[in-house]
Backbone as numpy.savetxt, mean C-alpha at the origin, in Angstrom:
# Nx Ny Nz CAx CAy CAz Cx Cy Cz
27.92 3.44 -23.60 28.42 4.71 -23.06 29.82 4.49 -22.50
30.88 5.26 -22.80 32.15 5.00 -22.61 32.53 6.52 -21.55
33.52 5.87 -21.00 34.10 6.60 -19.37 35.36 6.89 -19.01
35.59 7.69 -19.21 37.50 7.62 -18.75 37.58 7.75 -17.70
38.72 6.91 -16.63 38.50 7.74 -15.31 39.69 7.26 -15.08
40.48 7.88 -14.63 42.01 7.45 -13.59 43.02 6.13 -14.90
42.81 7.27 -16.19 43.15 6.80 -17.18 42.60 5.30 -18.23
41.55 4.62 -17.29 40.77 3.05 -17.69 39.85 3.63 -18.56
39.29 2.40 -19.52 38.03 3.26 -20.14 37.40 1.75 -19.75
36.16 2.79 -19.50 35.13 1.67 -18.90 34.07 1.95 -19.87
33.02 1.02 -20.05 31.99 0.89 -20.84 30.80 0.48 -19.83
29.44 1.19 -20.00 28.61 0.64 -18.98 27.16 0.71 -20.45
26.52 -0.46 -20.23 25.31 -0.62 -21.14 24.09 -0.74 -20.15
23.22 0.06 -20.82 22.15 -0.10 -20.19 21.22 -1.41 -20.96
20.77 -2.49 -20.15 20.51 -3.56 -20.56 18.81 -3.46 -21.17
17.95 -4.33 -21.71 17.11 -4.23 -22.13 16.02 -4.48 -21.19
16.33 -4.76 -19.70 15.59 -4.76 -18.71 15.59 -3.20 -17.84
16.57 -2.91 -17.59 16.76 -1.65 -17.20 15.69 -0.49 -18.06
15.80 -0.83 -19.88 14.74 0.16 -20.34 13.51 -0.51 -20.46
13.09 -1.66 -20.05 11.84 -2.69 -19.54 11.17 -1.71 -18.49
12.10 -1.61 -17.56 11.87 -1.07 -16.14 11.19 0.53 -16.36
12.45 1.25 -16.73 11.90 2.70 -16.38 10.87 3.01 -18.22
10.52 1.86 -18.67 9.63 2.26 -19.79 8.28 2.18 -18.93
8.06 1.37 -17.79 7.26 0.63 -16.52 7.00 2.01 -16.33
7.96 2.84 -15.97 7.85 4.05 -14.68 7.08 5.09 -15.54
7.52 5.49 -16.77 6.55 6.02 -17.59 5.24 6.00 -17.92
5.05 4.48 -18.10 3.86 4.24 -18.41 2.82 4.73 -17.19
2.90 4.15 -15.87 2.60 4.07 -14.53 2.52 5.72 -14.46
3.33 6.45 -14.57 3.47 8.32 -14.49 2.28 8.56 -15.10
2.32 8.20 -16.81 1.24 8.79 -17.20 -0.06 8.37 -16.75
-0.35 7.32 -16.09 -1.85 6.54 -15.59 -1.94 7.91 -14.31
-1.09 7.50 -13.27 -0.89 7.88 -12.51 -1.33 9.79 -12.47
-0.84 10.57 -13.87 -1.20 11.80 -14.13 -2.47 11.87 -15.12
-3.25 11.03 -15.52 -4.41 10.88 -15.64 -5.48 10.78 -14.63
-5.18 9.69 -13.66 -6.32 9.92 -12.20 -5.83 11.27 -11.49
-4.96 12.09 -11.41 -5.38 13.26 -10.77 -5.55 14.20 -11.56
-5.75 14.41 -12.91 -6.02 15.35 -13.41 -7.46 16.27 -13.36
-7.43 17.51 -12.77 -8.82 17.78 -12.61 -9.12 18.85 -13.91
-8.04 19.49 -14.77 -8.61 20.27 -15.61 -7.81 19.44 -16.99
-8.55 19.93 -18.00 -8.38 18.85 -19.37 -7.28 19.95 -20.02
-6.24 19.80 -20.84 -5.36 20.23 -21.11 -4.32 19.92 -21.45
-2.68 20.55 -22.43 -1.49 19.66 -22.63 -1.11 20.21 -21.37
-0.84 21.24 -20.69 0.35 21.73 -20.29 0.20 20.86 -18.67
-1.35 20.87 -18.53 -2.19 20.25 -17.22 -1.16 18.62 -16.81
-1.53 18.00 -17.98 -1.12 16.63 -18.41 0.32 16.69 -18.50
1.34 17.25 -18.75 2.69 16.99 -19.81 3.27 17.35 -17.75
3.09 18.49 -17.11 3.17 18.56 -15.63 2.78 17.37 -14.70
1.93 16.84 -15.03 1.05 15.53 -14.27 2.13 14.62 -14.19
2.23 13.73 -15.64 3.14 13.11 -15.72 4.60 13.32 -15.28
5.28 14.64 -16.08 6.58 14.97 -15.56 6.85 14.68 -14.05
5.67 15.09 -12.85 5.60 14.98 -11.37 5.54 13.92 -11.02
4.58 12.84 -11.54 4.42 11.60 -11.51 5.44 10.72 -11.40
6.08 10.67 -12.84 7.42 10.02 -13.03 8.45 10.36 -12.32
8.28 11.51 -11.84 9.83 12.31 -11.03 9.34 10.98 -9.55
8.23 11.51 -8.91 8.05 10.54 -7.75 8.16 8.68 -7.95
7.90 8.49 -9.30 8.35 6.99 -9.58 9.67 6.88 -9.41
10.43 7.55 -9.99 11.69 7.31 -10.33 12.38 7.30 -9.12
11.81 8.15 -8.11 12.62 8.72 -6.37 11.78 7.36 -6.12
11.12 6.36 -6.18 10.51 4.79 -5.62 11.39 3.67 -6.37
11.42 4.17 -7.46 12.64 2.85 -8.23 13.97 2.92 -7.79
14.71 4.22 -7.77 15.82 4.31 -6.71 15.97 3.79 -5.70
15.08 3.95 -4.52 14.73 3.73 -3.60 14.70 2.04 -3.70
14.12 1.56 -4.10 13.58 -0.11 -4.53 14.70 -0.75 -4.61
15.47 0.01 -5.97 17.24 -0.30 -5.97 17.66 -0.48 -4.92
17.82 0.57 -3.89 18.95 0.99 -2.92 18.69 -0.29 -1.71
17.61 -0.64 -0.94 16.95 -1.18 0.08 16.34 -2.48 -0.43
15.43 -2.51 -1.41 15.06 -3.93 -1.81 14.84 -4.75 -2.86
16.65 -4.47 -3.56 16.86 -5.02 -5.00 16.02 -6.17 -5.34
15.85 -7.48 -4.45 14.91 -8.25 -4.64 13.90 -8.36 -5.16
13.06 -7.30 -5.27 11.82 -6.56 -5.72 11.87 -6.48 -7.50
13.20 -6.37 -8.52 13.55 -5.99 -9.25 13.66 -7.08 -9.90
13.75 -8.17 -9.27 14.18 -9.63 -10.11 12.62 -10.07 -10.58
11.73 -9.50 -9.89 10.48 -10.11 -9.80 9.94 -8.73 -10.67
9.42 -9.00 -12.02 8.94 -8.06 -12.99 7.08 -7.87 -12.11
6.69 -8.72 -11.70 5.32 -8.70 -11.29 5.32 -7.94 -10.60
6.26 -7.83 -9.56 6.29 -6.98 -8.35 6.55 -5.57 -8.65
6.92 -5.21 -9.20 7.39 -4.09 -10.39 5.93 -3.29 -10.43
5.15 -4.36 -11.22 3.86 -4.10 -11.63 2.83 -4.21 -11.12
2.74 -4.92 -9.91 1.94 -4.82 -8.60 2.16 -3.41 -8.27
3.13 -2.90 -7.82 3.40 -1.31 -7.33 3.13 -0.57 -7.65
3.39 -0.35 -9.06 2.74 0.53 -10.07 1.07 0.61 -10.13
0.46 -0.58 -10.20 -0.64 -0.42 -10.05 -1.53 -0.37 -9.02
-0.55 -0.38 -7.90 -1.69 -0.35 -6.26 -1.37 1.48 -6.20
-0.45 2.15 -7.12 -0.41 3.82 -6.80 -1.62 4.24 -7.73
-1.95 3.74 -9.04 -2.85 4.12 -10.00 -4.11 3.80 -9.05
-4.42 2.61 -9.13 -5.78 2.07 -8.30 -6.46 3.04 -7.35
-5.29 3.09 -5.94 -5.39 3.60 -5.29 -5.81 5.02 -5.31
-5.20 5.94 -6.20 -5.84 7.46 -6.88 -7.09 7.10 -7.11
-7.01 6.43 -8.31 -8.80 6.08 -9.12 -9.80 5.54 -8.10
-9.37 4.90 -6.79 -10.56 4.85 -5.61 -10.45 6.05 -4.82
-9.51 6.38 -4.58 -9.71 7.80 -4.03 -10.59 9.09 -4.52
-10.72 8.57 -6.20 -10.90 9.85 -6.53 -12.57 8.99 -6.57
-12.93 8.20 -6.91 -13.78 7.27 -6.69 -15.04 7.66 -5.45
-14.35 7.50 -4.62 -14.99 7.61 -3.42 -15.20 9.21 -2.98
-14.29 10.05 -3.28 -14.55 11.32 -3.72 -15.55 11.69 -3.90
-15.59 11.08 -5.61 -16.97 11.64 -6.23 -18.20 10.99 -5.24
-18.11 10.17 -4.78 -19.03 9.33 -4.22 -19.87 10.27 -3.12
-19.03 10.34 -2.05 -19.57 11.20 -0.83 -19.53 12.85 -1.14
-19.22 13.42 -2.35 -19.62 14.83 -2.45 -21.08 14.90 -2.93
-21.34 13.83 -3.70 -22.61 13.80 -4.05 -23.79 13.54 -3.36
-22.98 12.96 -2.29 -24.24 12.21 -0.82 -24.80 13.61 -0.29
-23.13 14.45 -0.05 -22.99 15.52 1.15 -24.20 16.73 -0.02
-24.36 16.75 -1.02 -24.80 17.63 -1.97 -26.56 17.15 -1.67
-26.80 15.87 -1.62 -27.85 15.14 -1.84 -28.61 15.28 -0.76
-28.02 15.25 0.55 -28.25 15.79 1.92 -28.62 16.92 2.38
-27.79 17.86 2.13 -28.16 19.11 1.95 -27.14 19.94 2.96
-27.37 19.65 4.46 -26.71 20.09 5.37 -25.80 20.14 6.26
-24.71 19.14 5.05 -23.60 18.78 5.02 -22.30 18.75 4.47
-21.61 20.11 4.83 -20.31 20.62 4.30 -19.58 19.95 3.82
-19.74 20.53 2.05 -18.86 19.14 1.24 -16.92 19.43 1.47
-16.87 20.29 2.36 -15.40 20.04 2.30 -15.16 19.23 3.34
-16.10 18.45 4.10 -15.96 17.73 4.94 -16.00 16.26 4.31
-15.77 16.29 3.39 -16.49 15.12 2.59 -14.89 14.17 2.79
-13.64 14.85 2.40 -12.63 14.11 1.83 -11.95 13.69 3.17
-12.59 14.16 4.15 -11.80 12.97 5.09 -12.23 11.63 4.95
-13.56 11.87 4.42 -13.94 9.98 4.63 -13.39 9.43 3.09
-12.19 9.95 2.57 -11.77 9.04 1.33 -10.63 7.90 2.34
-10.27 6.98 1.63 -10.15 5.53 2.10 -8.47 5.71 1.36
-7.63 6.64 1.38 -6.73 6.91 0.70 -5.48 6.15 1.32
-6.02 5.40 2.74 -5.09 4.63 3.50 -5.50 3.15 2.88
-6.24 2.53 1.91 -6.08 1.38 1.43 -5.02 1.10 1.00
-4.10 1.71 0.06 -3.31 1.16 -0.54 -1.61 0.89 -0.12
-1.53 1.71 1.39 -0.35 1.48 1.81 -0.66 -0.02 3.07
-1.71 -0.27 3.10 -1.79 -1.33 3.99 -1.93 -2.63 3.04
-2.35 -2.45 1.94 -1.67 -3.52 1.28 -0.63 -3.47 0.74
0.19 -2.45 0.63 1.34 -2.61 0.06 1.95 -3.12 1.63
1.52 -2.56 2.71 2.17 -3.74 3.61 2.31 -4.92 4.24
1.11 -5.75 3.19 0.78 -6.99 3.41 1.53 -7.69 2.23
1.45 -7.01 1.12 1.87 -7.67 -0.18 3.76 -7.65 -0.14
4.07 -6.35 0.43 5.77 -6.11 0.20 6.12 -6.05 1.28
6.24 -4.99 2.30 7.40 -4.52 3.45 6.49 -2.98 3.91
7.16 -2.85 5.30 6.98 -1.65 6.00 7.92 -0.64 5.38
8.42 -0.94 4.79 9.64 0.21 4.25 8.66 0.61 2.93
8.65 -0.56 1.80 8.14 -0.01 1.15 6.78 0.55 1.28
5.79 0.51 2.03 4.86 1.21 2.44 4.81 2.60 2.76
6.08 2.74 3.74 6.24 4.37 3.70 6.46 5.17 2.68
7.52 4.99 1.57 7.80 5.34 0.39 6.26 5.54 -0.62
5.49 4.50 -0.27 4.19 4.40 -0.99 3.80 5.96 -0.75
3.30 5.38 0.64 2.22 6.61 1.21 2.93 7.62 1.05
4.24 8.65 1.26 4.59 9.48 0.50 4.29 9.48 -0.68
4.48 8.94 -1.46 4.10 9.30 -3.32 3.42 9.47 -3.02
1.84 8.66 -2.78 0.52 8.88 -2.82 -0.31 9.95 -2.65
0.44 10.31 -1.10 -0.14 11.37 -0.23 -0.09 12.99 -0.62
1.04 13.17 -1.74 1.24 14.35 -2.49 0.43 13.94 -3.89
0.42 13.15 -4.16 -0.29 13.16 -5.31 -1.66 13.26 -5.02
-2.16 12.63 -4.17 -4.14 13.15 -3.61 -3.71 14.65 -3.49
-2.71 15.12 -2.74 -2.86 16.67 -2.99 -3.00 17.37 -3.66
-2.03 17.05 -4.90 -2.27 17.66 -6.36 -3.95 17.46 -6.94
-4.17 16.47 -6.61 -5.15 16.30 -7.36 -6.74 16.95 -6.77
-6.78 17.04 -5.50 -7.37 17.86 -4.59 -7.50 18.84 -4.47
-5.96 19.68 -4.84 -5.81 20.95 -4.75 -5.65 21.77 -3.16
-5.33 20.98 -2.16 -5.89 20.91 -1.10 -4.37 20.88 0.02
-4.28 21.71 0.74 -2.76 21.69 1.65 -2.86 20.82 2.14
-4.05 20.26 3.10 -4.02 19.93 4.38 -4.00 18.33 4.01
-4.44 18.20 2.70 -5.44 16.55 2.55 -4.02 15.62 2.68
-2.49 16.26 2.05 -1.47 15.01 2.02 -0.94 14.46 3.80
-1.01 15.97 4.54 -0.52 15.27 5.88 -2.02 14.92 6.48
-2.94 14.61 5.95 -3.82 13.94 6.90 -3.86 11.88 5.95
-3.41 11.86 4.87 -3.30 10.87 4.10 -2.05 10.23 4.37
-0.86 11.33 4.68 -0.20 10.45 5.01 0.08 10.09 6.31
-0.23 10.74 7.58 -0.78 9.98 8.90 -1.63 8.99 8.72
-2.55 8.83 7.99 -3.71 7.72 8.31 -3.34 6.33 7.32
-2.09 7.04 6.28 -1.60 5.97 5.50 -0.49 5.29 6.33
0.64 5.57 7.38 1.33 4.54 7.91 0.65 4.15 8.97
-0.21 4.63 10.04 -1.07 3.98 10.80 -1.24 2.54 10.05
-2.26 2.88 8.64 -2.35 1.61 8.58 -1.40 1.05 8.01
-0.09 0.74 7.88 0.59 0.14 7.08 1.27 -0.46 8.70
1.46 0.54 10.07 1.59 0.16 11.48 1.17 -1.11 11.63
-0.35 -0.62 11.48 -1.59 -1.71 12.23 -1.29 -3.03 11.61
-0.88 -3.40 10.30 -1.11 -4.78 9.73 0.87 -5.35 9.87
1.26 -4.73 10.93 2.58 -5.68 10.51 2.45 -6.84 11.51
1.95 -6.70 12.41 2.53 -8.68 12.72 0.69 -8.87 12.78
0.29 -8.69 11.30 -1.16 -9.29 10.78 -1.14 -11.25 11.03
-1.64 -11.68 11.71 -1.17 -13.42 11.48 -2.72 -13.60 10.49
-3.93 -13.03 10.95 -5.40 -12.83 10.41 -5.79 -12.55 9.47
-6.80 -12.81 8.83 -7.68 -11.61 7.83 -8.36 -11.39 8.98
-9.14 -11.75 9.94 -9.30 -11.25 10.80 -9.27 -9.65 11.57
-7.57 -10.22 12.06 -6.73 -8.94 12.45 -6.96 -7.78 11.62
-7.63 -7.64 10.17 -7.45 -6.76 9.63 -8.71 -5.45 9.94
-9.11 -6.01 11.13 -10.40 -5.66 11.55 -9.90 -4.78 12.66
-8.88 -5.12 13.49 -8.08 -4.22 14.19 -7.16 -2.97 13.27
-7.01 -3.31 12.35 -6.15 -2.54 11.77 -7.36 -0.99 11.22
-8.25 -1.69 11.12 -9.53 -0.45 10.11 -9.86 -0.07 11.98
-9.46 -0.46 13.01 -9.94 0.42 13.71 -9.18 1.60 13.88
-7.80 1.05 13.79 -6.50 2.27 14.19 -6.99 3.52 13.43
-7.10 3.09 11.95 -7.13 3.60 11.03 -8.35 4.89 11.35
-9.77 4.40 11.66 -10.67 5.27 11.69 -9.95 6.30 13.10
-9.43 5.72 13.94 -9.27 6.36 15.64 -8.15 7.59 15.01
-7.15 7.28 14.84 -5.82 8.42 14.20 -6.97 9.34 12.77
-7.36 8.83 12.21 -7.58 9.94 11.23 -8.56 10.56 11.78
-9.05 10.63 13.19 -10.68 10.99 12.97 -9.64 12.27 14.21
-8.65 12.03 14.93 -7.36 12.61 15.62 -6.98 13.74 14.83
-6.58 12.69 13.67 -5.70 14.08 12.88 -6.89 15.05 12.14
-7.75 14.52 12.13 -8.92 15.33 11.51 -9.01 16.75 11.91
-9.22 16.40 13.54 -9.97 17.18 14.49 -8.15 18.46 14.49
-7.02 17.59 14.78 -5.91 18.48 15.00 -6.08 19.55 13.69
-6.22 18.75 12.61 -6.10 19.86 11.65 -6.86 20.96 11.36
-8.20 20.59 11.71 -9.19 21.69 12.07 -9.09 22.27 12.63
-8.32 22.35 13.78 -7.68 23.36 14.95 -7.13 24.48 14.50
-5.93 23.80 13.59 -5.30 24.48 13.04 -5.33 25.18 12.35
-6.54 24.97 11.45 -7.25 26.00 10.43 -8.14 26.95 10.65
-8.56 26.57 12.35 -9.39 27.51 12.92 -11.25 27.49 12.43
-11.18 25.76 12.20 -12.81 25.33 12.25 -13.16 24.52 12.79
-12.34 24.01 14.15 -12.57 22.96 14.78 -13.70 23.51 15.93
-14.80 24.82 15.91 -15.88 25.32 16.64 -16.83 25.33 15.47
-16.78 24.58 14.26 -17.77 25.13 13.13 -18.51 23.54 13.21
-19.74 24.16 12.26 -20.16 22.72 11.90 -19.53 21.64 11.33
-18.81 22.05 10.36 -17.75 21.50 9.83 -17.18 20.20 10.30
-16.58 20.59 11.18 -15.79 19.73 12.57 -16.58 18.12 12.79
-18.00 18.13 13.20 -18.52 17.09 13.36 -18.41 16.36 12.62
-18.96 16.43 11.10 -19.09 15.82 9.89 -18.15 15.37 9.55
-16.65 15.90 9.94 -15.42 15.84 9.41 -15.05 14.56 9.67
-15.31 14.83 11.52 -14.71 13.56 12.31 -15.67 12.11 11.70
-16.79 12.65 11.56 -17.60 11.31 11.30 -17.38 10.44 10.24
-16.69 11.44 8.92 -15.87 10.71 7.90 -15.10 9.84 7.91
-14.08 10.49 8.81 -12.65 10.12 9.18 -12.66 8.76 9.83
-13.98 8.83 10.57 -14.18 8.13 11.64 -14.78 6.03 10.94
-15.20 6.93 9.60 -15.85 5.40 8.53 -14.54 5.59 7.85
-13.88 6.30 7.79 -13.11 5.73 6.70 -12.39 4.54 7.43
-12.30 3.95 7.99 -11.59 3.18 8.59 -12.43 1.74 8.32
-13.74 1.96 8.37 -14.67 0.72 7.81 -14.33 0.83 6.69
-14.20 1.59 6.32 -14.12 1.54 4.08 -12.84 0.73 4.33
-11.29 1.42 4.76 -10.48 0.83 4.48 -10.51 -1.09 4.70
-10.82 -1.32 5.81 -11.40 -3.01 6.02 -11.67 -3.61 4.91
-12.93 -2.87 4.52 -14.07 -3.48 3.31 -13.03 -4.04 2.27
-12.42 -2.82 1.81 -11.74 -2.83 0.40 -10.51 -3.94 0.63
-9.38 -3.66 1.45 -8.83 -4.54 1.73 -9.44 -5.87 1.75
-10.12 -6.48 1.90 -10.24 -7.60 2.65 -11.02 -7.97 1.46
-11.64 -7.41 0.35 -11.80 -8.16 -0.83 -10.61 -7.67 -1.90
-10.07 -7.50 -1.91 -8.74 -6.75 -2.62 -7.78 -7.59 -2.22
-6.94 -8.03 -1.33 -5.92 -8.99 -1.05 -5.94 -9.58 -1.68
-7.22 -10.73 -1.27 -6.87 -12.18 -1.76 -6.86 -12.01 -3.82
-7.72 -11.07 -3.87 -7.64 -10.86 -5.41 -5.96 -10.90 -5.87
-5.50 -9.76 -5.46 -4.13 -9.47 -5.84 -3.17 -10.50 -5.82
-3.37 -11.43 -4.27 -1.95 -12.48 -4.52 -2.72 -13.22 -5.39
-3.94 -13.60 -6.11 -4.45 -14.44 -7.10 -3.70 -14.08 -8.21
-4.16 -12.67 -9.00 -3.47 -12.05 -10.05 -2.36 -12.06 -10.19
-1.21 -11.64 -8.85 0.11 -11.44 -9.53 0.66 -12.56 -8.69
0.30 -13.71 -8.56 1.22 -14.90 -7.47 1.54 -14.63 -6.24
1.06 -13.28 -5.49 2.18 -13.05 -4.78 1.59 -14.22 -2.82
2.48 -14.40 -2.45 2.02 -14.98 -1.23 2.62 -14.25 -0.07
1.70 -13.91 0.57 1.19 -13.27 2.45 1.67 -13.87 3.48
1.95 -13.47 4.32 2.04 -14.09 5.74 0.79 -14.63 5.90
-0.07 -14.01 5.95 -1.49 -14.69 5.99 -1.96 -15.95 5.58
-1.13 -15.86 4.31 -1.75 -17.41 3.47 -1.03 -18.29 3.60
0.05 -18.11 4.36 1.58 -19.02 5.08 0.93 -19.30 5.91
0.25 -19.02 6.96 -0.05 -19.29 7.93 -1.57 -20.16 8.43
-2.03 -20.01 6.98 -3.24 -20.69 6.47 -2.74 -21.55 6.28
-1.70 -21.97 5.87 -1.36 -23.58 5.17 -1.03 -24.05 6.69
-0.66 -23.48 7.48 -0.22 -24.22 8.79 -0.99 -24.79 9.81
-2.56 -23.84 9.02 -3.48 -24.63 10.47 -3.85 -25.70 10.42
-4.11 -26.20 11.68 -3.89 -27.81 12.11 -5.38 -27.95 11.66
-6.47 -27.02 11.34 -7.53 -27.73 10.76 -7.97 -28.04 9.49
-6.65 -27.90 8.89 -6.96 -28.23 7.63 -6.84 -30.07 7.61
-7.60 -30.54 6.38 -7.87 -31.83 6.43 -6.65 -32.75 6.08
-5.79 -31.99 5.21 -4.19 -32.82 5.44 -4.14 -32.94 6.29
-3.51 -32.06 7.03 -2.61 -31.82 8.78 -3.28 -33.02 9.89
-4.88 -33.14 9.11 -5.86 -34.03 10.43 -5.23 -35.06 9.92
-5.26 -35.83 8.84 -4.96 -36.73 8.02 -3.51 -37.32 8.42
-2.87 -36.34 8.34 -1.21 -36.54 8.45 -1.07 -37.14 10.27
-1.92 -36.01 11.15 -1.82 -36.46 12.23 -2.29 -37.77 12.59
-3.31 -38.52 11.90 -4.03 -39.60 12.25 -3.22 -40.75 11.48
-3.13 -40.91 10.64 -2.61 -41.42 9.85 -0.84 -41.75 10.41
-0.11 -40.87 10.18 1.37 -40.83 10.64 1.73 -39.98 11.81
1.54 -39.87 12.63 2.03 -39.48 13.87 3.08 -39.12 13.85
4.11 -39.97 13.61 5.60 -40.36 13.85 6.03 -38.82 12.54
5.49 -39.15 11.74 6.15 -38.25 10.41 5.25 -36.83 10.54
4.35 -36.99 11.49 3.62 -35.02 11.57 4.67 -34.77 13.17
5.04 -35.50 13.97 6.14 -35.10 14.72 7.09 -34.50 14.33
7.99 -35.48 13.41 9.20 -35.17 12.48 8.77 -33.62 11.94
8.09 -33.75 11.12 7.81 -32.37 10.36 7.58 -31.24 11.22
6.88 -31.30 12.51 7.11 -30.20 13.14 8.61 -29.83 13.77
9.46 -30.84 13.87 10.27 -30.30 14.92 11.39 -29.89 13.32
11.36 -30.60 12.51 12.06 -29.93 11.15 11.58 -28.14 10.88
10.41 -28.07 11.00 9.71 -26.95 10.78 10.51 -25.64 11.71
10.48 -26.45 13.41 10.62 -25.32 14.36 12.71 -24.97 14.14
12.93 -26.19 13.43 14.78 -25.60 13.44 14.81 -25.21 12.12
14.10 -24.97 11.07 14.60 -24.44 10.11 13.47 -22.76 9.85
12.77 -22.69 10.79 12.34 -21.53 11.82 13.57 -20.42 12.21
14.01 -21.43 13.08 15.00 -20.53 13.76 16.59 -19.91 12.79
16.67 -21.00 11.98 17.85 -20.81 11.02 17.76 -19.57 10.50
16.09 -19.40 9.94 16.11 -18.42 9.11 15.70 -17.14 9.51
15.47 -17.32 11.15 16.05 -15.52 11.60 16.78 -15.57 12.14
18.15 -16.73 11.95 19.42 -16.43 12.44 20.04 -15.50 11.24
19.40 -15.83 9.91 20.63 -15.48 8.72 19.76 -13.98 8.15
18.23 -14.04 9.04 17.14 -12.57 8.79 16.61 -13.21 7.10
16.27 -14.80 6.90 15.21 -14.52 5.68 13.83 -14.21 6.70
12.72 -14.90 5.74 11.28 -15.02 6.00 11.12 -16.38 6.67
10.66 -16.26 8.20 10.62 -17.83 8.90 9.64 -18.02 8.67
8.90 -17.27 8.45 7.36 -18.27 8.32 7.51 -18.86 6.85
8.28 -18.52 6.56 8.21 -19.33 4.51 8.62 -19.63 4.45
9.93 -19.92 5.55 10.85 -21.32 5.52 10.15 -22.70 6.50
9.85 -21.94 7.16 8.36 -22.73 7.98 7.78 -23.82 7.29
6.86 -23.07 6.61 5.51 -23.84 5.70 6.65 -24.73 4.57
7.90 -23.95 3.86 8.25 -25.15 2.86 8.91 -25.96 3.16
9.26 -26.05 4.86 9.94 -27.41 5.63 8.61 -28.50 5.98
């Protein structure tokens, strides 16, 4: 593509990674406008996608602008893409799941059903796996897309409150543990925003109301559950490594570290005090200290 400008002619090529990339964003659109599709159709589908991809494309920008890094790494690319698909397909998952309970029960208002979807899983691992930044960006896409697919005003601002809560709760995660604090935030704010939004709609005196909160109130166990067998899967699959699993290599009870201590003293000294200055280096210059940490 050729450019005139202030008389220069410039030439700019789009490289074969660049159409790697947004062939990525396509593909991901159409998955992505498949899990929310609720009626079968072209025009249903050809909209799905078009919306889909428009919100990929406002995340690949974005990715560009704040954390080019992300871009060198094709996995990471494709980790993203697929924690937005996943994340729909358990949403819609768990959906089907508890309308059928609330149906099976009898005396239990199935529009009360979708607070207890778990639609905050996937921004709390995207904030274990990437960044708090990119987490927010997540849970926006996400949180309009459960809408679409819901059909539903209220469901994106209650998804996306209960989606940065948890993406909040897990930033200085050192635990899998900790992630047990995090599914509490999670159930306490959504079972909050539950009740606010019912206010607002003018059924927070109905039966409704109870059932609602009580959803809201597990979804926060669901989110735990899933997470906490879902992580370790993911950095398996796509390589990626955690603060968590940095910090696993550091405990002193592992049988090296005993080893190293018993054995060489002198050289598990050395290594710590190497450890604690090339610590500090690297939030003098703002990398990752704990991963300059563990590879000192």
């Amino acid at each position: 593509m050729k450019d005139m400008k202030n008389g220069i002619q410039k030439t700019t090529r789009v490289s074969k990674t660049d159409v790697k990339k947004y062939s990525l964003l396509i593909v991901f659109g159409f998955l992505s406008a498949i899990a929310i599709q609720e009626k079968i159709g072209i025009e249903h589908l050809a909209g799905g996608v078009l919306t889909a991809s428009l919100l990929l494309v406002i995340l690949y920008r974005d990715i560009r602008r704040y954390k080019p890094a992300y871009l060198k790494n094709y996995n990471m690319l494709v980790l993203l893409g697929f924690m937005i698909v996943s994340t729909l397909l358990l949403g819609r998952f768990f959906g089907y799941v508890l309308i059928n309970l609330a149906r099976g029960i009898g005396f239990i208002p199935i529009e009360s059903t979708l607070f207890g979807i778990p639609i905050s899983v996937g921004a709390m691992l995207v904030m274990l796996l990437f960044d708090f930044h990119t987490a927010i960006v997540f849970s926006f896409i996400v949180s309009l897309l459960s809408g679409l697919w819901l059909n539903n005003a209220i469901f994106p601002v209650y998804a996306f409150i209960g989606s940065l809560t948890a993406a909040f709760s897990v930033i200085r995660c050192k635990k899998r543990s900790a992630l047990l604090r995090g599914g509490f935030y999670v159930g306490l704010v959504n079972a909050m925003t539950a009740s606010f939004l019912l206010l607002f709609t003018g059924k927070f005196f109905t039966i409704e109301a109870a059932s609602s909160v009580m959803f809201a109130l597990s979804s926060g166990i669901s989110v735990v559950a899933i997470v906490s067998v879902m992580l370790p899967l993911l950095e398996y699959m796509f390589k990626v490594t955690t603060d968590i699993s940095l910090l696993e290599l550091l405990d002193l009870e592992q049988p090296l570290m005993k080893n190293l201590m018993i054995s060489a003293p002198g050289t598990y000294h050395h290594s710590v005090i190497v450890g604690n200055l090339v610590e500090a280096a690297a939030e003098a210059v703002g990398v990752n200290p704990l991963l300059a940490r563990v590879s000192s």
